[in-house]
Structure formats: structure tokens, C-alpha cells
N, C-alpha and C positions, 0 to 999 in steps of 0.2 A: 604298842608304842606309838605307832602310827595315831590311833585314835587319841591319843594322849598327846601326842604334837596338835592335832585339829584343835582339841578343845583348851590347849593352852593358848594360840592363837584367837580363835575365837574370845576367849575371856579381855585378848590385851588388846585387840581391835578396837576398843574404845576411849578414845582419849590418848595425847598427846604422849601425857608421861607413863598409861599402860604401856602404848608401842614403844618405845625406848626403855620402859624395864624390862618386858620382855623380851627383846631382842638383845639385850644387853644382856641379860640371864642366859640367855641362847646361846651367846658367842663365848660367855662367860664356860659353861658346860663343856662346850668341844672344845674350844684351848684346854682348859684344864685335863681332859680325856688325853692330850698331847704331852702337852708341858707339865703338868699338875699344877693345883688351886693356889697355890702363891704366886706364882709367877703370872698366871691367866688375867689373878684380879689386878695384879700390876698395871699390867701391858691394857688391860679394858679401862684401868684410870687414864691411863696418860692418853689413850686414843678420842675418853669423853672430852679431857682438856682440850684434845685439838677441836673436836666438834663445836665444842662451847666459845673458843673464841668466834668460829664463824658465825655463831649465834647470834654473840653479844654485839658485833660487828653489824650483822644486820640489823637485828633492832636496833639500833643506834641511828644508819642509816634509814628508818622507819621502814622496812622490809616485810612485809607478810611471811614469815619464816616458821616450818616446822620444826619440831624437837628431830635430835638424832636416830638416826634407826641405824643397827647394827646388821652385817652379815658374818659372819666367820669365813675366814680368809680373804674376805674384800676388802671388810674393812668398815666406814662408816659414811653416813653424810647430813645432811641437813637439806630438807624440799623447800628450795626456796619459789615459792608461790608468784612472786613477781619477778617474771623471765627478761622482761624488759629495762635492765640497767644500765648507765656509762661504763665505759672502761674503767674510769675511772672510782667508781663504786664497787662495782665488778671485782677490781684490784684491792680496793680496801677491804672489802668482804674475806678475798682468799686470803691474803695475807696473815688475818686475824689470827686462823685457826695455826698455821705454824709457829706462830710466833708466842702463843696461849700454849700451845704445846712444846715448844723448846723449853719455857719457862717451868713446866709442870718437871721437864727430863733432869732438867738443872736441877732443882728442888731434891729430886729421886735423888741424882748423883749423888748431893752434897750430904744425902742423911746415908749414903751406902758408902761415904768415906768419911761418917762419923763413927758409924756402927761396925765398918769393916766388912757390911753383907755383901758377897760374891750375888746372891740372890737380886737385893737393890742395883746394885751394877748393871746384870744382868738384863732388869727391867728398863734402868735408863740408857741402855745401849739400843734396846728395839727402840725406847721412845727417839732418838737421835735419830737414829736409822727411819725412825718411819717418816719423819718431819721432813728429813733430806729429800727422801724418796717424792715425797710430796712437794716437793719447791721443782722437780725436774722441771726445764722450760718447755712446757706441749699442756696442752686445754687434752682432758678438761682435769686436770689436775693443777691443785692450787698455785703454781708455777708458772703456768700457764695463764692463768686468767692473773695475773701480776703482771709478766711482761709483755699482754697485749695494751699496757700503753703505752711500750714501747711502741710496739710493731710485732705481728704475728705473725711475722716470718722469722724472728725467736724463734718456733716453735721449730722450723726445718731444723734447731740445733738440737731438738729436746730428742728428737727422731731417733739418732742414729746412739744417743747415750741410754734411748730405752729400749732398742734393740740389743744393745750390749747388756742390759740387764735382766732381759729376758734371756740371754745364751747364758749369762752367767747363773742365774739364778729362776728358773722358768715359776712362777703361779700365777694363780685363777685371777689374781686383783690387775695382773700385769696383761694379761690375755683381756680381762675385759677396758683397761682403759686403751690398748691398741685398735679393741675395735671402736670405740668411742671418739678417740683419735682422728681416726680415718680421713671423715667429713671435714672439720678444721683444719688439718695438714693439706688437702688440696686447696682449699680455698687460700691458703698459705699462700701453696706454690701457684697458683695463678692471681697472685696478689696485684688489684685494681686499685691505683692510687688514688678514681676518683671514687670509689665506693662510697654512700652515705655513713659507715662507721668508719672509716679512715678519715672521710671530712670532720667528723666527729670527735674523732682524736686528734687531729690539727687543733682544735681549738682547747684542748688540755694544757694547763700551764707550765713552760720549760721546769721551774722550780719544783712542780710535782712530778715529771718525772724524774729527777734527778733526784729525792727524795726516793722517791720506788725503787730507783735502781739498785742506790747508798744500801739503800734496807733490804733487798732482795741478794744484792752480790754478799753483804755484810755476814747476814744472817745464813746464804749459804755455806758458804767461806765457813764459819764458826763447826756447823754442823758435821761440814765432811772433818774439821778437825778433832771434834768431841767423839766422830762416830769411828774415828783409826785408833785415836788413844786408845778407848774405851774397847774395841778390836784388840789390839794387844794385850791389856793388861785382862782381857779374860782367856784369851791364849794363855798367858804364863801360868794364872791359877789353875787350868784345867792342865799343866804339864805335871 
């Protein structure tokens, strides 16, 4: 099995859209070993859609950006090649991908309250569910790089609500943005108003953040509501 993982890797190391089938195949495999292959290939669209917004986002903003690479139970992301952006770009990039991904959940939802599938439901509740997760305000999750043009002492709030969701819910994706985390959260707390990316964000226009915020509170707001409905009404089915 082992030499059969090596040489499937080996084959997908080449080229942008080998690594993203492959690894998308990957994660495709072990979900479904879990959940089984309807739900697996669900829950891998709506996660490509959030990838894909940050995509299109960056190319847009002319970004040197890779295709998405998958891990199972991480999750996904996109190598973006140019580390050095505005907040304000920075912002627009994260934003994309949740917001490309709510639209994909919606979409799920409205064909699983055409057809009646508990299954579709099923699928557009992880996509709610993951998109929220992802708006949480703390770097480096897409929540984070949104409300650092606010101010990235945001993130002291994102802290203490992803501590609560790792007691409530402990995994690997949540263990590894904590440690990720880390480095940002103090730079937080020892937040220098003369820093050169604070000066930097001083010169951000009031209407744009007010704009990020509209769309960040908006958008999260929606989610934790679509992501409680959509809670209950698979409770009752599974009663």
C-alpha cells in the first residue's frame, strides 16, 4: 500500500492540476472510508468552491497563486507565491474563498429542498459549517486576514472562541491553526501603533473598511444562521 501511495504521488508531483487531483482523490478516498462516497464527493465540491474563490480573487488581484492542494482533515488551501500584500488585498483574497463557498452551500441547500435529500442537506450543512469556521476572527484563517484591516487585535476575540471549539469539538485542522496562530496573537497583544503595517493601514480608505466589515459581520451573521437551522432540521430527520 505504502509503495502504491509513493508512486501515486510521485505521478501527481507534476503540474499544478496533477497536485490538486491527486490530493483531492486522497481526501476524496479517506472521507468516504468514513462517511461513504456520496457525502465525501459532496463535502470535496463545496471545499474546491471555497478554494476556488481564493483563486479567482487572486488572480484578479494579479497574484502569483497556486492550484489547491488537499489534506484530509485539514482541509485545503491555495500557495500563494507573493507573501508580500496590503491588508487590504490580503482581505480581499480571504474573503473570496467564503463567500464562493457559501454560494456553492446555498446552491446544495436549495437542490436538497427540491429533491427532499437528507443527504444534500447533510452536505450543505458541513459546507455552512466550514465557511463559518473559516470566517472565525484570528490569522491565519480567512477571518482573520479580513479583519486585519480593521486592526489585528480582532484576533484577541478570535482566541478565546477557538479555544471553545476545540473543547467542544477537538481536531487536527484546529490543533494545527492554534499553532499557526501563536506568532500573530502576540504580535496582537503587543500591538505597536507605530508599526510600518499599521502606518499602512492608516492609509486604507474609511469606506473600505466599512465595506469589509458590512460583508464580514453580514456574511457571518447568515452562516451561523443557515449553520443552526440546518442543525436542527437534521436532528429531527435522524429522530
Amino acid at each position: 500500500m505504502f509503495k502504491a501511495l509513493a508512486l501515486l504521488f510521485g505521478v501527481f508531483k507534476f503540474g499544478k492540476v496533477a497536485t490538486t487531483g491527486g490530493t483531492m482523490l486522497l481526501s476524496l478516498a479517506v472521507y468516504a472510508a468514513v462517511w461513504g462516497w456520496p457525502y465525501a464527493a459532496g463535502f470535496i465540491a463545496l471545499l474546491f468552491a471555497h478554494e476556488m474563490g481564493h483563486f479567482i480573487a487572486a488572480r484578479q488581484r494579479g497574484l502569483d497563486v497556486g492550484a489547491p492542494t488537499f489534506i484530509p482533515f485539514v482541509g485545503a488551501w491555495i500557495n500563494l507565491k507573493d507573501q508580500a500584500m496590503s491588508a487590504e488585498t490580503e482581505a480581499y483574497v480571504g474573503v473570496a474563498g467564503p463567500l464562493v463557498g457559501s454560494l456553492a452551500a446555498f446552491l446544495t441547500y436549495f437542490l436538497a429542498r427540491e429533491t427532499g435529500s437528507p443527504l444534500l442537506l447533510a452536505v450543505a450543512y458541513s459546507g455552512f459549517f466550514l465557511n463559518l469556521f473559516n470566517l472565525l476572527p484570528l490569522s491565519p484563517l480567512d477571518g482573520g486576514r479580513v479583519t486585519q484591516v480593521l486592526s489585528p487585535r480582532v484576533w484577541l476575540f478570535g482566541a478565546p472562541l477557538m479555544l471553545a471549539l476545540m473543547l467542544y469539538q477537538p481536531s487536527p485542522a484546529l490543533i494545527l491553526v492554534a499553532i499557526f496562530a501563536a506568532p500573530p496573537l502576540m504580535r496582537a497583544w503587543r500591538h505597536d501603533p507605530n508599526a510600518p503595517e499599521e502606518l499602512a493601514r492608516a492609509s486604507i480608505p474609511l469606506e473600505s473598511k466599512v465595506e469589509y466589515a458590512a460583508l464580514y459581520l453580514g456574511l457571518t451573521a447568515l452562516l451561523a444562521i443557515m449553520t443552526y437551522q440546518l442543525h436542527e432540521s437534521l436532528q429531527q430527520l435522524s429522530r
